[in-house]
C-alpha positions as CSV (number, residue, x, y, z in Angstrom):
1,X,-34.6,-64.2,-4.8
2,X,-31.8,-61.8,-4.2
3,X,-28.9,-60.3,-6.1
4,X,-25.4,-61.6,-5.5
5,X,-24.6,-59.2,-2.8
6,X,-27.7,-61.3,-0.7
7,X,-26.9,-64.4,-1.1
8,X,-24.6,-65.2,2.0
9,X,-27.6,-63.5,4.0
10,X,-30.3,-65.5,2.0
11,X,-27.2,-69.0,2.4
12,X,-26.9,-68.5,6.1
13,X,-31.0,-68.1,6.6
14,X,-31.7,-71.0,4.9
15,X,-29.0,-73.0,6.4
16,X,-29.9,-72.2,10.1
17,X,-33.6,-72.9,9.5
18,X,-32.9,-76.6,8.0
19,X,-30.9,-76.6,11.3
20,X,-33.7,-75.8,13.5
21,X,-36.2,-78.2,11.5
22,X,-33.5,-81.1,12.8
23,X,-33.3,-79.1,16.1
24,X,-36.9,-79.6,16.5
25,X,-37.9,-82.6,15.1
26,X,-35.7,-85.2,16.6
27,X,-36.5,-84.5,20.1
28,X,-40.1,-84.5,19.2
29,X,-40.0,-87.4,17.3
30,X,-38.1,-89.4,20.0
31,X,-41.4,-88.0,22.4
32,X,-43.4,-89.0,20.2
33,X,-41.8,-92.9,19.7
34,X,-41.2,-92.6,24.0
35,X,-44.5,-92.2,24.6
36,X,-46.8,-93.1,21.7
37,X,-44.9,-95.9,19.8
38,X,-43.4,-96.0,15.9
39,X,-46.5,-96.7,14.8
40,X,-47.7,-92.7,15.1
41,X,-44.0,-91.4,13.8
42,X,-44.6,-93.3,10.7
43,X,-48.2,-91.9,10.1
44,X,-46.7,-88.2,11.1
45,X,-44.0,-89.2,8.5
46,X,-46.2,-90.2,5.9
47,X,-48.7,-87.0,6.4
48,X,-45.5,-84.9,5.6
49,X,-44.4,-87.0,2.7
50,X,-47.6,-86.6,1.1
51,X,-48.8,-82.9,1.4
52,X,-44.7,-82.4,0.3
53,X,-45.7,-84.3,-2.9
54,X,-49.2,-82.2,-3.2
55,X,-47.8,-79.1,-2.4
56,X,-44.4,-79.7,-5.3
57,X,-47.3,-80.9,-7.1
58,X,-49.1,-78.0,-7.5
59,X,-46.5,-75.5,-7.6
60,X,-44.2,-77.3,-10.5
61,X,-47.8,-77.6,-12.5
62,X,-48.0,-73.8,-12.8
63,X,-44.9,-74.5,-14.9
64,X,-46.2,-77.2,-17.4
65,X,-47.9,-75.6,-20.3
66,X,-45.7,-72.4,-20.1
67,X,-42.2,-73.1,-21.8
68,X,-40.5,-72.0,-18.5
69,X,-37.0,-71.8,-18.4
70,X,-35.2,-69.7,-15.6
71,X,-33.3,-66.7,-16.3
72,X,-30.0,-66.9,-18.3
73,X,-28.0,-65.9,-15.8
74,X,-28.4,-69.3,-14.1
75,X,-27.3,-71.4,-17.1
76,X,-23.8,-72.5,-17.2
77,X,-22.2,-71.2,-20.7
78,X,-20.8,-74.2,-22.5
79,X,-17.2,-72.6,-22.7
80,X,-17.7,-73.3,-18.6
81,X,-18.5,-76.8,-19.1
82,X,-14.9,-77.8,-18.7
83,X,-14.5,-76.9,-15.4
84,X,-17.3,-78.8,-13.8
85,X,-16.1,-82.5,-16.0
């Protein structure tokens, strides 16, 4: 995405907007169960759920008859391996 000297920017946007998801989605989902019932949260739920799975689907397939492998900066060098056993 970015180079090193964006990555607190790209960490802090990331981090506030799986804050607002929570933010916004228990209140809603408690007006949804106050006035509705569980049985439409756990339809809503299971919607999500399953265009996730489509949608990781069909982006990770790109990726299957390609050999992809992400840069080298991202690989931990094995003289490096110490440090994280």
């Amino acid at each position: 995405m970015g180079g090193s000297t964006n990555r607190p920017l790209i960490n802090n946007i990331t981090t506030s907007a799986w804050h607002a998801g929570w933010a916004i989605s228990v209140p809603l989902g408690g007006l949804i169960i106050k006035e509705f019932s569980y049985r439409l949260s756990f339809y809503a739920t299971f919607v999500v759920y399953c265009a996730y799975i489509l949608m990781a689907y069909l982006f990770l397939n790109r990726y299957k008859d390609k050999n992809y492998r992400p840069p080298e900066e991202n690989f931990i060098e094995e003289d490096m391996l110490d440090l994280y056993i």
